[in-house]
TORBAFI-454619 format. One record per residue (C-alpha): chain; residue number from 1; z, y, x; residue in three letters. Coordinates in steps of 0.2 Angstrom, whole numbers, plus 2048, in hexadecimal, padded with zeros to 3 digits. Example, Ala and Ser with C-alpha at 12.3 -4.5 7.8 and 13.67 -1.06 7.14 Angstrom:
+--------+-----+-----+-----+-----+--------+
: chaine : num :   z :   y :   x : residu :
+--------+-----+-----+-----+-----+--------+
:      A :   1 : 827 : 7EA : 83E :    ALA :
:      A :   2 : 824 : 7FB : 844 :    SER :
+--------+-----+-----+-----+-----+--------+
***
This chain:
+--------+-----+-----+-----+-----+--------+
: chaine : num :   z :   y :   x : residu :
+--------+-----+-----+-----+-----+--------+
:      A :   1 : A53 : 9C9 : D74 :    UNK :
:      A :   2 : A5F : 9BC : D6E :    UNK :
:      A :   3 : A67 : 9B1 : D7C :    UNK :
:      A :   4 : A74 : 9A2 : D7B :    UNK :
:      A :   5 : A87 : 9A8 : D81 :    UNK :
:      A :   6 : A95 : 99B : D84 :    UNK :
:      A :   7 : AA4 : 9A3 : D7B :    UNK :
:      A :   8 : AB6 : 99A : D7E :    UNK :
:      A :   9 : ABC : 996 : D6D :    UNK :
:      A :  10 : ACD : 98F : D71 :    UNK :
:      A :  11 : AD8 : 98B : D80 :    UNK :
:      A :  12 : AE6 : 983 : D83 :    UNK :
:      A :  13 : AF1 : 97A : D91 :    UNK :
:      A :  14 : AFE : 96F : D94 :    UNK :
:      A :  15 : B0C : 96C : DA2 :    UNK :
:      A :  16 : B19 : 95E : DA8 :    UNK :
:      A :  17 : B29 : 95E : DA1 :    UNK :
:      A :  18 : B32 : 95D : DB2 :    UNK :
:      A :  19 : B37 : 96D : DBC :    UNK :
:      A :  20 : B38 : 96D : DCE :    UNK :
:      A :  21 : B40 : 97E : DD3 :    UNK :
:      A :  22 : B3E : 987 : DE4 :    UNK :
:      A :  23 : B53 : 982 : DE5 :    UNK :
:      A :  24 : B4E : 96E : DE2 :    UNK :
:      A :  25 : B41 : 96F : DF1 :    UNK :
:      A :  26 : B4E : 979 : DFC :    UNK :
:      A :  27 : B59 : 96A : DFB :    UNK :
:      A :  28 : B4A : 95D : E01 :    UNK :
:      A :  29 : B42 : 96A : E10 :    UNK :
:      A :  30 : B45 : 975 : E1A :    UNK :
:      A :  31 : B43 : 985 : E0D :    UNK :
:      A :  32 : B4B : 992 : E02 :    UNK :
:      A :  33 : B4A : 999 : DF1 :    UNK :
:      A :  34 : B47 : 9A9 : DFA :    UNK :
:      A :  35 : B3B : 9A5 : E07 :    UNK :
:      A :  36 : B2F : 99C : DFC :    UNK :
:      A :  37 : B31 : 9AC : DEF :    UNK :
:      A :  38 : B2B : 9B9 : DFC :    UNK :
:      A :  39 : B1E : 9AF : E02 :    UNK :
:      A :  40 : B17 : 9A8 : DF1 :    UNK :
:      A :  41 : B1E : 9AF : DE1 :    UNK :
:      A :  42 : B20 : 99C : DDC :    UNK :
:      A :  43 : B34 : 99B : DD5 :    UNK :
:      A :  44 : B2F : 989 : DCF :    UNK :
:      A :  45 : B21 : 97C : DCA :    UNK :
:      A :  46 : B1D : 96E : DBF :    UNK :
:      A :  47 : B1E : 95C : DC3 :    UNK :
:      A :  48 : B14 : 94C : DBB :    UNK :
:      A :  49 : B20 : 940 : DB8 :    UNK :
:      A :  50 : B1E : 92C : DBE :    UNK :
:      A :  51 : B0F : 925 : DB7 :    UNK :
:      A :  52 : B09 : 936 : DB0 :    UNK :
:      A :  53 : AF7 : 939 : DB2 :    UNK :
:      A :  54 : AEA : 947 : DB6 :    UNK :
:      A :  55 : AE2 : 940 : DA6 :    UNK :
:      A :  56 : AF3 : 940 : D9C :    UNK :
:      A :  57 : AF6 : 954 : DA2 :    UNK :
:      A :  58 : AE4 : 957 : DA0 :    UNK :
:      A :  59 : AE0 : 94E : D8D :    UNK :
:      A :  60 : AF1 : 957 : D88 :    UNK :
:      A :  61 : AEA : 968 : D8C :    UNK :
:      A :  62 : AD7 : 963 : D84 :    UNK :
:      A :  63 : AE0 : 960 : D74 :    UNK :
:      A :  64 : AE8 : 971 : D74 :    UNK :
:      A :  65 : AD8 : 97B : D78 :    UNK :
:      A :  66 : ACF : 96C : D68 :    UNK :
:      A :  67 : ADD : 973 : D5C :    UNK :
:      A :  68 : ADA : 984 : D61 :    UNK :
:      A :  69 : AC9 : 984 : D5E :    UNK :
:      A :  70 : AC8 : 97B : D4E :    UNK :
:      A :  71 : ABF : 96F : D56 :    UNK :
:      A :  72 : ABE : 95C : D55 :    UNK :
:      A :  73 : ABA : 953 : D60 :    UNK :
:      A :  74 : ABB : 942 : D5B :    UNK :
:      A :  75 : AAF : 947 : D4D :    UNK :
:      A :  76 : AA2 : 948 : D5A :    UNK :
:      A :  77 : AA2 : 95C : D5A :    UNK :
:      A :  78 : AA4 : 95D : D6F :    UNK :
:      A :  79 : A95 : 959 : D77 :    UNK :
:      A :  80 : A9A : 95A : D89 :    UNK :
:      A :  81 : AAC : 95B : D93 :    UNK :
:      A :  82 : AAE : 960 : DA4 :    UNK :
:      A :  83 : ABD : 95E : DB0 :    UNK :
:      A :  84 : AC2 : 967 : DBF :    UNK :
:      A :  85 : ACE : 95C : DC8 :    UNK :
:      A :  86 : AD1 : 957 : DDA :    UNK :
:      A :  87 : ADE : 94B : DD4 :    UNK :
:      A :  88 : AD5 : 93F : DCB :    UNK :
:      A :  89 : ADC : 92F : DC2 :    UNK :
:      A :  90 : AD1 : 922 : DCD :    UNK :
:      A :  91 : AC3 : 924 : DDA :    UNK :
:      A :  92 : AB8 : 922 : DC9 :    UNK :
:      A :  93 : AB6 : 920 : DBD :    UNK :
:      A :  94 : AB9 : 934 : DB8 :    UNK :
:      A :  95 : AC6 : 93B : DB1 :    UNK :
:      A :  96 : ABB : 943 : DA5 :    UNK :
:      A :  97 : AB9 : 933 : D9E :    UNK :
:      A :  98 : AC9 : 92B : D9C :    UNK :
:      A :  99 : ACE : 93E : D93 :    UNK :
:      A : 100 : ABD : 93C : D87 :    UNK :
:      A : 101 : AC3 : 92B : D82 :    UNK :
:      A : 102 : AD4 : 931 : D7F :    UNK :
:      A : 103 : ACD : 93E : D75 :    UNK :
:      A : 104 : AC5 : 930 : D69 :    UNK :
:      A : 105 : AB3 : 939 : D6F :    UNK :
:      A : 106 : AA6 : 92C : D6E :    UNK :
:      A : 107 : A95 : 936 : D72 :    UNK :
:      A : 108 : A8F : 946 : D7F :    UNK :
:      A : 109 : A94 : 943 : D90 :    UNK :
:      A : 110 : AA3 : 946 : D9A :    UNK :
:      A : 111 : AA4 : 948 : DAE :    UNK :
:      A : 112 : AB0 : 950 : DBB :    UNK :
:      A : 113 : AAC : 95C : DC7 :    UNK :
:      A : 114 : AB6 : 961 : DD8 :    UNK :
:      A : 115 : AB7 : 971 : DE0 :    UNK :
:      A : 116 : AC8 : 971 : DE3 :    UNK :
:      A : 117 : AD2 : 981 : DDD :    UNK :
:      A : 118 : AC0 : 989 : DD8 :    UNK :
:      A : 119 : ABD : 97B : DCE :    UNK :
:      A : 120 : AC0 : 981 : DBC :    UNK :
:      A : 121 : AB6 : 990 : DC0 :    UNK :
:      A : 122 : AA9 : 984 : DC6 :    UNK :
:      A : 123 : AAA : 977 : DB6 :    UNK :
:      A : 124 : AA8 : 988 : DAD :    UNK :
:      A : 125 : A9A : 98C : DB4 :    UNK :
:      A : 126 : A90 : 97B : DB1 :    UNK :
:      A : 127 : A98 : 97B : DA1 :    UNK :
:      A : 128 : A90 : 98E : D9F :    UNK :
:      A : 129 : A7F : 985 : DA5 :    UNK :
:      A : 130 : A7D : 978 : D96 :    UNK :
:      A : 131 : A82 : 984 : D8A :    UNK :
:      A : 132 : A75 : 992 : D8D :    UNK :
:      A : 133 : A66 : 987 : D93 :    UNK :
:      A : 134 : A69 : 97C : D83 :    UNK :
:      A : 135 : A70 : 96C : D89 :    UNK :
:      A : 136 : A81 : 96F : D7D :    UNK :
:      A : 137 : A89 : 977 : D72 :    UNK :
:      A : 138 : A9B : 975 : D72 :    UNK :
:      A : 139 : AA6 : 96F : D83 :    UNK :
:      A : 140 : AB4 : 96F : D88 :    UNK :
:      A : 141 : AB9 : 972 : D9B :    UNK :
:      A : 142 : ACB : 96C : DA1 :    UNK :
:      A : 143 : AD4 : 970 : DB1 :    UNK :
:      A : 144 : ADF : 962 : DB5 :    UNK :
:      A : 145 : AEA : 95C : DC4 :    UNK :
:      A : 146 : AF6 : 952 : DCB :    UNK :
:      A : 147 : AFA : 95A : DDD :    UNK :
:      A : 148 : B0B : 952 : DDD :    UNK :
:      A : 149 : B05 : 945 : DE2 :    UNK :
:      A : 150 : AFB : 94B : DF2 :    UNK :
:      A : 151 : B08 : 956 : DFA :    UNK :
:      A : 152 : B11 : 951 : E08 :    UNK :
:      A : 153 : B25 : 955 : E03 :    UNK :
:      A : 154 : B28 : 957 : E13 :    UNK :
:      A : 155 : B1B : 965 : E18 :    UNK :
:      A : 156 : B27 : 974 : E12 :    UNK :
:      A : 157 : B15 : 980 : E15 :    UNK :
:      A : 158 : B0B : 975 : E07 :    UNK :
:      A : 159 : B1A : 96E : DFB :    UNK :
:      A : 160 : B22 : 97E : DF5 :    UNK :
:      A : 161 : B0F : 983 : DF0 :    UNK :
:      A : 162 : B09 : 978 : DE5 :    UNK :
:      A : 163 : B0E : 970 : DD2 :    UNK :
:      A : 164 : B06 : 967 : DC1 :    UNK :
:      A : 165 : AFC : 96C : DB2 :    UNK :
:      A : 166 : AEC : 96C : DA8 :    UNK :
:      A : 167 : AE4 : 97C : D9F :    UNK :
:      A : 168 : AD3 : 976 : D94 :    UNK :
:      A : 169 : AC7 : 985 : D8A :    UNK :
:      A : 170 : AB9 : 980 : D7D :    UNK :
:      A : 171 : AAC : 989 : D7F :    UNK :
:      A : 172 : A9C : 989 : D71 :    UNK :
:      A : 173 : A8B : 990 : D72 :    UNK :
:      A : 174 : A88 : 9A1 : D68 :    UNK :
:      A : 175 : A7B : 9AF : D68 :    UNK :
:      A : 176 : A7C : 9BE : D71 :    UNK :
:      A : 177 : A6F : 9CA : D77 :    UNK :
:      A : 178 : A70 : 9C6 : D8A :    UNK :
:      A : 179 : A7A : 9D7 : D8B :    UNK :
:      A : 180 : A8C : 9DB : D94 :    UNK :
:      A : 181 : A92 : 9DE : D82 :    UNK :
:      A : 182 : A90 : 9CD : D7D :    UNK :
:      A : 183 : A9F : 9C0 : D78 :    UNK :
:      A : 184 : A9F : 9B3 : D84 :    UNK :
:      A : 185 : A9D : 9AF : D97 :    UNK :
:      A : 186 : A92 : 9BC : DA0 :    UNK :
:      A : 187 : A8F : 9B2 : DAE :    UNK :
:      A : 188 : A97 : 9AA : DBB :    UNK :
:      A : 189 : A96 : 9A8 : DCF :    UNK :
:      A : 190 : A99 : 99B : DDC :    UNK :
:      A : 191 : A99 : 999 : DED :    UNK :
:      A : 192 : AA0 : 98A : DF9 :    UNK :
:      A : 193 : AA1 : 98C : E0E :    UNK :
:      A : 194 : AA5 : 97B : E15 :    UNK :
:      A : 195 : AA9 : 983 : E27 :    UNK :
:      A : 196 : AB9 : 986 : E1F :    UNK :
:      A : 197 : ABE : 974 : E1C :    UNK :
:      A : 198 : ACC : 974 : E2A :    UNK :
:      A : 199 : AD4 : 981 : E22 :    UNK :
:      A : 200 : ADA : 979 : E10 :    UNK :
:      A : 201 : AD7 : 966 : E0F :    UNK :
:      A : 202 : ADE : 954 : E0B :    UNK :
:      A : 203 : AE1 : 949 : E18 :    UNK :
:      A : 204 : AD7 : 93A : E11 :    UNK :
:      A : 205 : AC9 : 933 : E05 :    UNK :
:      A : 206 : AC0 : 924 : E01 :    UNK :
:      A : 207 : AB5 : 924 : E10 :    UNK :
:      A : 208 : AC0 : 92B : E1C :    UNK :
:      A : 209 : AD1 : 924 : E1D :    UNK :
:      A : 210 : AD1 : 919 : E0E :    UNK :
:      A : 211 : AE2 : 922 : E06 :    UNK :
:      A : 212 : AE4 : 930 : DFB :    UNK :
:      A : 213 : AEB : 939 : E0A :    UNK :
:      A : 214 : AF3 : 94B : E0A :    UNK :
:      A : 215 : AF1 : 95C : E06 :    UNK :
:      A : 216 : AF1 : 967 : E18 :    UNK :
:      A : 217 : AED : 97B : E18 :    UNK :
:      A : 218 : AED : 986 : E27 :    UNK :
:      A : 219 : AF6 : 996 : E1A :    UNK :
:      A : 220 : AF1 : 9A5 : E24 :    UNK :
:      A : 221 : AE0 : 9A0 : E25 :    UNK :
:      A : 222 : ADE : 99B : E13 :    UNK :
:      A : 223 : AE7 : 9AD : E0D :    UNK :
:      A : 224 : ADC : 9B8 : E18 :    UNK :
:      A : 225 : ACA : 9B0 : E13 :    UNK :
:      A : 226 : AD1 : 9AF : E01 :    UNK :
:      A : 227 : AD4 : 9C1 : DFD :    UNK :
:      A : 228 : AC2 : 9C5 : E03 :    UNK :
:      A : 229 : AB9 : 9B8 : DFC :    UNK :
:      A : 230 : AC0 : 9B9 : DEC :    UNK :
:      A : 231 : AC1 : 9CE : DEA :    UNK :
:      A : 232 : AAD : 9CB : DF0 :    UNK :
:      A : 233 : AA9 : 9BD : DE2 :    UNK :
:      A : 234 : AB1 : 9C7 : DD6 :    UNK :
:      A : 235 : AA6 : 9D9 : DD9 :    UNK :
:      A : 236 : A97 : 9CD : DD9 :    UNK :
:      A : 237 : A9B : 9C9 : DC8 :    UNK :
:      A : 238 : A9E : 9DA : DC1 :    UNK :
:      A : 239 : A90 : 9E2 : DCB :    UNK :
:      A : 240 : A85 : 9D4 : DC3 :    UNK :
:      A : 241 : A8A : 9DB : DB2 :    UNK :
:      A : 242 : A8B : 9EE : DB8 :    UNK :
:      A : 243 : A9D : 9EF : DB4 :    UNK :
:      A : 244 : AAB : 9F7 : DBF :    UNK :
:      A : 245 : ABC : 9F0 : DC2 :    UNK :
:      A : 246 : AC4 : 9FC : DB4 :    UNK :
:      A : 247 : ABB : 9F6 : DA7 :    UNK :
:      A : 248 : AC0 : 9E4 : DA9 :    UNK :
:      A : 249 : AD1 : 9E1 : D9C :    UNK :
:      A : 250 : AD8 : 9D3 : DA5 :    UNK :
:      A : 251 : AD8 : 9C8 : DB7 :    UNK :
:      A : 252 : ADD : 9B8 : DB5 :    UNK :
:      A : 253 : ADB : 9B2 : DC9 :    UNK :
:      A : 254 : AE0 : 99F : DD0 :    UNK :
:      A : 255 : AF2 : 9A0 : DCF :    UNK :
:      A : 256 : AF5 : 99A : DE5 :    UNK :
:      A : 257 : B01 : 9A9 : DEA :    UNK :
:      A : 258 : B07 : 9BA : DE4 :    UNK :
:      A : 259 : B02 : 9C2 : DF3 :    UNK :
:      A : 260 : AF2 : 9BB : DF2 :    UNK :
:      A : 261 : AEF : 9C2 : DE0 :    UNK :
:      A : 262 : AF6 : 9D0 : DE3 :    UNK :
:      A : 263 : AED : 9D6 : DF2 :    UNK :
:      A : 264 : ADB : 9D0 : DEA :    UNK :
:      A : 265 : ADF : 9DC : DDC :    UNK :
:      A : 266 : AE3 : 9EA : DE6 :    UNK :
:      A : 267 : AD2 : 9E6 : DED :    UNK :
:      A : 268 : AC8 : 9E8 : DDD :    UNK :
:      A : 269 : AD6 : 9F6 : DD8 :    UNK :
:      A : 270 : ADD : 9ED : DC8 :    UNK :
:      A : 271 : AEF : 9F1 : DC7 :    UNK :
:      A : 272 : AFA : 9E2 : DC5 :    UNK :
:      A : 273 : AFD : 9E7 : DB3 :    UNK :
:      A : 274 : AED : 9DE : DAE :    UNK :
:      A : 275 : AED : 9CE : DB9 :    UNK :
:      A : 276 : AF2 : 9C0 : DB0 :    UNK :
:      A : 277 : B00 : 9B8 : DBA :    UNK :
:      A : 278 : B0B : 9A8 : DBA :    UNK :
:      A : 279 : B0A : 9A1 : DCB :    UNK :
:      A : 280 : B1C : 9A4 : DCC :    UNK :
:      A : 281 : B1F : 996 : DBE :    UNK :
:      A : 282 : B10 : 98B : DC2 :    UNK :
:      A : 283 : B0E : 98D : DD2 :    UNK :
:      A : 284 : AFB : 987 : DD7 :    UNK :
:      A : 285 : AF6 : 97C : DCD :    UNK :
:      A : 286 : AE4 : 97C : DD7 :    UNK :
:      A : 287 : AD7 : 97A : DC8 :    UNK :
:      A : 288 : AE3 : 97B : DBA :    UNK :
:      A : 289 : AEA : 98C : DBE :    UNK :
:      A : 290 : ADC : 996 : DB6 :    UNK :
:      A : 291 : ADB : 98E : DA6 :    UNK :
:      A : 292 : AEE : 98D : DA4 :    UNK :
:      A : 293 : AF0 : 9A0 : DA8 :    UNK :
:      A : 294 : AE0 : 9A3 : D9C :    UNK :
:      A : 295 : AEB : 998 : D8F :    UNK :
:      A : 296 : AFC : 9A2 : D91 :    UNK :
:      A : 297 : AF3 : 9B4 : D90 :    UNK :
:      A : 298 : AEB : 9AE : D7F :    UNK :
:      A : 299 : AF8 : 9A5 : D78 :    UNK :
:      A : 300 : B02 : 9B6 : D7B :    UNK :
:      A : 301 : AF9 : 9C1 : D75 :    UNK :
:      A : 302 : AF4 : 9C9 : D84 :    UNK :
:      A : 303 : AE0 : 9C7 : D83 :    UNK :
:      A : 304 : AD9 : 9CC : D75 :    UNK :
:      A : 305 : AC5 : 9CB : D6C :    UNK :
:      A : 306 : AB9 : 9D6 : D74 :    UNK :
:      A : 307 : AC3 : 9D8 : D86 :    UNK :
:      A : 308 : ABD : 9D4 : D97 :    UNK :
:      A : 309 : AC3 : 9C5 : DA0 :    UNK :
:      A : 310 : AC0 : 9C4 : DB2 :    UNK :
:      A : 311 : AC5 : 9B2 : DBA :    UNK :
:      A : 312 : AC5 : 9AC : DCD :    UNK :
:      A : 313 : AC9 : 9A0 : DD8 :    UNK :
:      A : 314 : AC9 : 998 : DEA :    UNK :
:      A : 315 : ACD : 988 : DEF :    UNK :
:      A : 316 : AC9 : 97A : DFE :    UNK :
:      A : 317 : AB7 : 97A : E05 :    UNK :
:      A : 318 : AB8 : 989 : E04 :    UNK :
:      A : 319 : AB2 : 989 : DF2 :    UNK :
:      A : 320 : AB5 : 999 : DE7 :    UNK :
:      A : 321 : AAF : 9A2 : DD8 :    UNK :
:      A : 322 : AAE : 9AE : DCA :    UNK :
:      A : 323 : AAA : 9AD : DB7 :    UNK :
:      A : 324 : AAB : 9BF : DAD :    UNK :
:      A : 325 : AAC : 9BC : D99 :    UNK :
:      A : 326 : AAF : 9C7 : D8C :    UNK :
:      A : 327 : ABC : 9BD : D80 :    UNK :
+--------+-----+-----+-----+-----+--------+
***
């Protein structure tokens, strides 16, 4: 039986100029080089400059994953783009938009979605949705944030943590035979528990507080439910597609904290050799880490046609997820 896949075609991502090492933060908190390496992994992060926007970082990256894909979309050959930002431009319009006129795109549609860190899984998914039920045939999904701008610099628990960047793929409808050895995205899972909000959240909002507020996280508590939530979305994705752990090629998890990856990996026993890693140069980036790591291990040669990719990710809500593709 012939079924409708959505295969990324091209990727691509794109990160602020400006450094902020774990040396620059030492001499504005209370904090070390060494004390945020054995906590984290992070060594440094990317900063948006003044008056750079999430739609600059984002419509950068978009343009990468375009050219990448051989794909124009200007020419009217994207039909829908998706962003995953929590940062957005302006309470609304969406970001999407600003990017899809940026992009010189004139028909389709183009929204944002917010799930936090999760979110690029989650614009994957809803991507994945139009693409197999018929409602596109080409989009391209984005990752895109500004967290610079809703950290507190003095919180020396949340600021060393976080940094700038967008990751975009294109994704386009092809056949397949519904099988686990189609190219493509083989499904994808989400789940959200708002009990959790306490434990990773930002101070303010529109209807709350009237500012932009930000960024609080009680760390522990965030580690110790992400580790299992994530290993647990992750076996649900590969038991959906009777795969084992072995068999996927790469893991390309939301880049929060070494020790985080690292311990979900040993939970699904994938040796670190085939996680996908840069956390220790992006820091998180919340919804652009995914799609940036993605970028950096096909740019590098590191996934190839016809591997398994396994991607994950949990951010505030709790919202978290998995998306199993083979490239």
């Amino acid at each position: 039986m012939t079924t409708l896949r959505s295969r990324i075609i091209g990727t691509g991502s794109y990160l602020p100029k400006k450094v902020l090492t774990n040396a620059d933060l030492a001499s504005r908190v209370n904090t070390s080089d060494d004390w945020i390496v054995k906590r984290t992994g992070i060594r440094q992060r990317h900063v948006a400059a003044e008056g750079e926007r999430t739609s600059d970082l984002g419509v950068a990256a978009a343009r990468a994953a375009l050219k990448a894909a051989g794909v124009d979309a200007a020419a009217g050959e994207v039909d829908l783009i998706v962003v995953a930002t929590t940062t957005p431009d302006e309470t609304f319009p969406a970001t999407a938009a600003r990017i899809q006129a940026m992009l010189g795109m004139t028909n389709g549609a183009a929204f944002d979605v917010q799930a936090v860190c999760a979110g690029f899984v989650f614009a994957l998914s809803v991507a994945d949705r139009f693409i197999t039920t018929g409602g596109a045939r080409t989009v391209l999904v984005i990752g895109a944030e500004t967290y610079s701008n809703i950290l507190d610099w003095s919180d020396r628990g949340t600021c060393v943590l976080f940094g700038d960047g967008a990751g975009a793929v294109v994704l386009r409808a092809e056949a397949g035979t519904g099988g686990a050895d189609d190219l493509g995205i083989l499904s994808t899972h989400l789940r959200t528990d708002g009990r959790h909000h306490d434990l990773l959240y930002v101070d303010g909002g529109v209807s709350s507080t009237r500012t932009t507020g930000h960024l609080r996280m009680r760390g522990p508590d965030v580690f110790r439910h992400a580790v299992t939530m994530l290993a647990d979305v992750a076996q649900q994705a590969l038991d959906t597609n009777g795969m084992a752990a072995d068999e996927v090629d790469w893991l390309v998890p939301h880049q929060a904290n070494l020790r985080i990856i690292d311990a979900a990996a040993r939970k699904l026993a994938m040796p670190m050799e085939r996680v996908v890693v840069t956390v220790d140069r992006h820091a998180n980036t919340s919804a652009a880490s995914v799609p940036l790591a993605l970028d950096e291990a096909v740019r590098d040669g590191r996934i190839r046609p016809g591997q398994v990719v396994l991607m994950e990710a949990l951010g505030g809500g709790f919202s978290w997820g998995a998306a199993l593709a083979r490239w």
